[in-house]
C-alpha positions in Angstrom: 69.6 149.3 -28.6 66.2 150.4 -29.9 65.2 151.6 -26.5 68.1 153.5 -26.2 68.0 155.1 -29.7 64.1 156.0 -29.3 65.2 158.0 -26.2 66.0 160.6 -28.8 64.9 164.6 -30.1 61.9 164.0 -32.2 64.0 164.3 -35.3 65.4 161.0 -35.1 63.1 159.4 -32.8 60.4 159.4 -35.6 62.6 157.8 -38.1 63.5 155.1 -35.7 59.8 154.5 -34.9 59.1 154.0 -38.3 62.4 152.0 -39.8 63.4 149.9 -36.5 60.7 149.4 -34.3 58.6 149.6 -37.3 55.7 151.4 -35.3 52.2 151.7 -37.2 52.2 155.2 -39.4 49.8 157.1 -36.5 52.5 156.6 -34.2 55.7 157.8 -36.0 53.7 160.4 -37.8 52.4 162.0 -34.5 56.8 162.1 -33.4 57.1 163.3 -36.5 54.9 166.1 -36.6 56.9 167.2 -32.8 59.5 168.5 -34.9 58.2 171.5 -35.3 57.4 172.2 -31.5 60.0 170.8 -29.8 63.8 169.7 -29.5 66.3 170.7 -32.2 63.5 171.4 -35.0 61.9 174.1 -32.9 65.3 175.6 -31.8 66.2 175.7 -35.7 62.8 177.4 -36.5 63.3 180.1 -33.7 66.6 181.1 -35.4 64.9 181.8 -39.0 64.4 185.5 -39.9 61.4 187.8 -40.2 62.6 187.8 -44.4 62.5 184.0 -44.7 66.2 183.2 -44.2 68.7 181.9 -41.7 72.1 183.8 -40.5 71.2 186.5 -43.3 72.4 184.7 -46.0 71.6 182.3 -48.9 75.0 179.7 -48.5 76.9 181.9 -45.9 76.2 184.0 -43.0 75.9 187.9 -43.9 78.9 189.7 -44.1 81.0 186.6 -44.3 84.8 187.2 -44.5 85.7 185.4 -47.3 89.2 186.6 -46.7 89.0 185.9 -43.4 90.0 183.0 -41.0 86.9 181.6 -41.4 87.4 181.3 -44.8 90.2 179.5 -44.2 91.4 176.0 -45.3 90.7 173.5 -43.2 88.8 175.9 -41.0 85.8 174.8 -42.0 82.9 176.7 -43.8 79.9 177.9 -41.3 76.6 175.6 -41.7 74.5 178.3 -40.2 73.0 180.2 -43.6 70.0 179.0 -45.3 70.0 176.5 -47.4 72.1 174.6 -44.8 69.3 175.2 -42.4 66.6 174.0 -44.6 68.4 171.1 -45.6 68.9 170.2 -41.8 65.3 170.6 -41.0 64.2 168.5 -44.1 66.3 165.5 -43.4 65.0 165.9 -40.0 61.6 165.2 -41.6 60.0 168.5 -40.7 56.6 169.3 -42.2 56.5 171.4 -44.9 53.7 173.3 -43.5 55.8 174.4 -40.3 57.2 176.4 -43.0 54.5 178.1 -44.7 55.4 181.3 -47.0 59.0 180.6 -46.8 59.7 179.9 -50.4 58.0 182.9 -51.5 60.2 184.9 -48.6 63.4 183.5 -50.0 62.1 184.0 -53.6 61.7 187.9 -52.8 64.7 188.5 -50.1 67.2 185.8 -50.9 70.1 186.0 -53.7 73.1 183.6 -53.8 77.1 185.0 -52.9 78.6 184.1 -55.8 76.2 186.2 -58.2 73.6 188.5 -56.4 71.6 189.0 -59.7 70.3 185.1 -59.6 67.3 184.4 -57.4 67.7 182.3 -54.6 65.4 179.2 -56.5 66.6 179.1 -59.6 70.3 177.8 -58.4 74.0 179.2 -59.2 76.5 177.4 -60.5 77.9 174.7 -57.8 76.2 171.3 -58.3 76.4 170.8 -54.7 74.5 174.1 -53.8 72.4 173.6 -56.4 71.6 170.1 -54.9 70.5 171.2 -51.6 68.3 173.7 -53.3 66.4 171.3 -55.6 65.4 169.3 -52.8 64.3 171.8 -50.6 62.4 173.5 -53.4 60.4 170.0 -53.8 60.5 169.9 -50.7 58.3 173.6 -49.9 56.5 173.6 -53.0 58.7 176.3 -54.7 59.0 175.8 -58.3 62.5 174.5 -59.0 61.7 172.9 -62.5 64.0 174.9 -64.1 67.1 173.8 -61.6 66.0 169.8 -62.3 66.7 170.6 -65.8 69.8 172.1 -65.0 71.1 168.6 -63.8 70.1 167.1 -67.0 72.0 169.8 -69.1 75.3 169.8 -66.9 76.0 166.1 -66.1 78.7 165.0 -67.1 79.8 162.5 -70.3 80.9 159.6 -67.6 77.8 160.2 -65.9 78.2 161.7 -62.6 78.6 165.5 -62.0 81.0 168.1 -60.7 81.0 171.1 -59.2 84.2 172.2 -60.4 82.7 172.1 -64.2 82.7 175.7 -63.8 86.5 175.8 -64.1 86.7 173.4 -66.8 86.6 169.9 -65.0 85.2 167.2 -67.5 85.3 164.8 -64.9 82.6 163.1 -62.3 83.3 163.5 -58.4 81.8 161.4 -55.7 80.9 164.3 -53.8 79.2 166.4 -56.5 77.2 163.1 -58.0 76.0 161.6 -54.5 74.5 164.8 -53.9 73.3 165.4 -56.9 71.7 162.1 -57.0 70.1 162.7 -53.6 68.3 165.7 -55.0 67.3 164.3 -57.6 65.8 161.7 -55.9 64.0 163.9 -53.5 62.3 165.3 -56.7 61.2 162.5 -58.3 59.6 161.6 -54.4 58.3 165.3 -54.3 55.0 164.4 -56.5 54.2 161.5 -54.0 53.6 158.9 -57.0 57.0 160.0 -58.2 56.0 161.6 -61.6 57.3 165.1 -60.4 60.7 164.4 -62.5 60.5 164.2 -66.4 62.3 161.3 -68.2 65.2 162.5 -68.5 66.0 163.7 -65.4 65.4 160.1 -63.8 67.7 158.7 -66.5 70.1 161.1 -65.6 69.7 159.3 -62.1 70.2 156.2 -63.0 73.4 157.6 -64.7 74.7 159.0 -62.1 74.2 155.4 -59.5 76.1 153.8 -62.0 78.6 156.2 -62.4 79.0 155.1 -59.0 78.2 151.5 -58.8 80.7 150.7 -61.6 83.4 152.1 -59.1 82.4 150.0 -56.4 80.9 153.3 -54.8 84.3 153.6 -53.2 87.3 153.5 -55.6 88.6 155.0 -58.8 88.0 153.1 -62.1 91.5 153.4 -63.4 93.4 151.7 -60.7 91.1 150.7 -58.1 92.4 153.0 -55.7 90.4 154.0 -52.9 89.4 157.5 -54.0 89.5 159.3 -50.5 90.6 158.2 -46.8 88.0 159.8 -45.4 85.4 157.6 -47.2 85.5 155.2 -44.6 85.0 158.1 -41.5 81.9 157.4 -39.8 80.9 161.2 -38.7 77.0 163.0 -38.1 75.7 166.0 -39.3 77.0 164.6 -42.2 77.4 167.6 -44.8 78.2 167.4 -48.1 81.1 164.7 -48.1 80.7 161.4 -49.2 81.2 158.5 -47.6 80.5 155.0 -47.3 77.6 155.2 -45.3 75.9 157.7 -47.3 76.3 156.3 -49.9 74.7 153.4 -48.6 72.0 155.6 -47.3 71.1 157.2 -50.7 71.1 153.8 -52.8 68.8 152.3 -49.9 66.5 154.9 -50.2 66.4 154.4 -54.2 66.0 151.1 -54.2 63.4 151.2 -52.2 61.7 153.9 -54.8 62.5 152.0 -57.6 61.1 148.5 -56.1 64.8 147.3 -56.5 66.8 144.9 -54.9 70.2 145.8 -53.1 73.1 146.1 -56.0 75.8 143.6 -55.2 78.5 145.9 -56.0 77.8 147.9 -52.8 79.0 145.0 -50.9 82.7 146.7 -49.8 81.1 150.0 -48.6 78.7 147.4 -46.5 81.3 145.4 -45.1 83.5 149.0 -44.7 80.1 149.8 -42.4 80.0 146.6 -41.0 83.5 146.5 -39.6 82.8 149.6 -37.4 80.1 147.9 -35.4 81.2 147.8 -31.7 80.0 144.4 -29.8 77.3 146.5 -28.1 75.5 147.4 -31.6 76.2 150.8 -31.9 78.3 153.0 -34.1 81.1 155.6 -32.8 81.4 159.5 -34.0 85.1 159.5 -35.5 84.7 163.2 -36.7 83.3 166.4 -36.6 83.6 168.1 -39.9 84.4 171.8 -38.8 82.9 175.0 -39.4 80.1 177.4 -37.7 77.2 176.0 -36.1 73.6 176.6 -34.2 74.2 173.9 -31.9 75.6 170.3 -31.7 73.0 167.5 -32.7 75.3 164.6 -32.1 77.6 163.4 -30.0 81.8 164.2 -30.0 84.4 162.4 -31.7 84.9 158.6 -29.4 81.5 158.3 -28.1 78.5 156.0 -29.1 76.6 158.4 -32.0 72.6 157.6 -32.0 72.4 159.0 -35.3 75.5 157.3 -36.9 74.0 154.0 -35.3 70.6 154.5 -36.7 72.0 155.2 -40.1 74.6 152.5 -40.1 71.9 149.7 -38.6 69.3 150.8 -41.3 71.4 150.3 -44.0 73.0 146.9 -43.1 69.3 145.9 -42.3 68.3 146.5 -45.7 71.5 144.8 -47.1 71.0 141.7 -45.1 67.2 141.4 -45.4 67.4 141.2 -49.0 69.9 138.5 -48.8 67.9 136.3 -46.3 66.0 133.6 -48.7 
């Protein structure tokens, strides 16, 4: 299975170098730095435009139809715009430097849909959006200070965030908080000894994980109700939506951070994971989530995923190494 996995785009192939073959750091660095030259990373880079952005726009293409049939539900919105482009090239592992002077391009050109007055790295008001920006602000060297505060200030009382607060919601969603947390983290990992977030903001992280540890990571507090269907869905690119395996995904990463062990109480999204393993070792794509794309990066719903069985074998790796004496 490794052979067939490291027969990959760059984009993954470094990352399975590093975390399943476990090659020495000059080898999986040299992949890594490929991202930039060839494969999906250098088609993504060829697509950005002279003013620093993707598509024209800051979270949707230029002159979007947002009464259109695009903008349609259960159309799916487009993934094409900027901050979706940067956040694919990041988790991609692309060097910062392939990049140079784009976060002072977007600073000048770039403005955000819902309110063209606010500058592209200071945020708007969706938690989500304002996510994706934090980390790709760490990420390029673009001060984004103000928008790490911004997380502290707005999460919520139960600990997790929302981005519906801005209609009045008072309560946590899985979606808003995993991402959140994810940016967060990316933060904290931004100043390479992890002091690049203040106090607060990393107690507002370990908030937020237990927001979602208490809950099993997978199921309402009240009743114990799984809290979506779709939790379960194994599908790559995987967007904003949480699921089990992101889930799994972010609080491996963490630990990891944090020098902590595995949390017990992730052991039903782990088995949900585990369940989905076919006999030859590798993971399926169940879904596509829809909406406008540069190109597919994985394979269709039904056939073996590369990047869904990298994930989903990483995680399970982690979760079963720690328990081995």
């Amino acid at each position: 299975m490794t052979s067939w996995l490291l027969a990959s785009d760059p984009a993954l192939k470094w990352q399975v170098e590093r975390d399943m073959a476990h090659e020495p750091p000059d080898v999986w660095e040299a992949t890594r730095e490929r991202v930039a030259t060839e494969g999906f990373g250098a088609r993504l880079l060829a697509l950005q435009d002279p003013d620093g952005q993707w598509a024209g726009g800051a979270f949707f293409p230029a002159h979007f139809d947002f009464a259109g049939p695009e903008a349609a539900d259960g159309a799916g919105q487009p993934w094409t715009a900027t901050t979706w482009t940067l956040t694919t090239l990041r988790t991609w592992g692309l060097p910062a430097s392939a990049l140079t002077g784009t976060a002072q391009k977007l600073a000048a050109s770039s403005h955000w849909e819902y309110d063209p007055t606010l500058p592209y790295w200071g945020g708007e008001v969706d938690a989500c959006i304002n996510a994706a920006t934090l980390a790709n602000g760490a990420w390029l060297g673009a001060d984004v200070s103000g928008l790490a505060q911004w997380f502290v200030d707005h999460q919520m009382a139960e600990g997790g965030w929302n981005c519906e607060w801005v209609n009045g919601s008072v309560r946590s969603s899985f979606n808003s908080t995993l991402n959140s947390l994810q940016a967060i983290l990316s933060y904290e990992k931004a100043g390479g000894d992890g002091t690049a977030g203040t106090d607060a903001l990393r107690a507002a992280r370990k908030a937020g994980e237990e927001y979602l540890l208490t809950r099993g990571a997978l199921r309402r507090k009240t009743t114990g109700e799984l809290v979506q269907p779709w939790f379960g869905v194994l599908a790559y690119p995987f967007r904003w939506h949480y699921t089990a395996l992101r889930a799994l995904d972010y609080f491996r990463e963490a630990a990891l951070h944090d020098g902590a062990a595995p949390d017990p109480r992730l052991a039903e999204a782990v088995g949900m994971v585990r369940y989905k393993r076919r006999e030859d070792g590798t993971w399926l794509q169940e879904h596509r989530f829809p909406g406008r794309v540069w190109f597919d990066v994985d394979v269709p719903p039904g056939e073996r995923s590369k990047w869904l069985t990298f994930h989903a074998h990483r995680a399970l790796d982690w979760w079963d190494s720690a328990e081995s004496p």
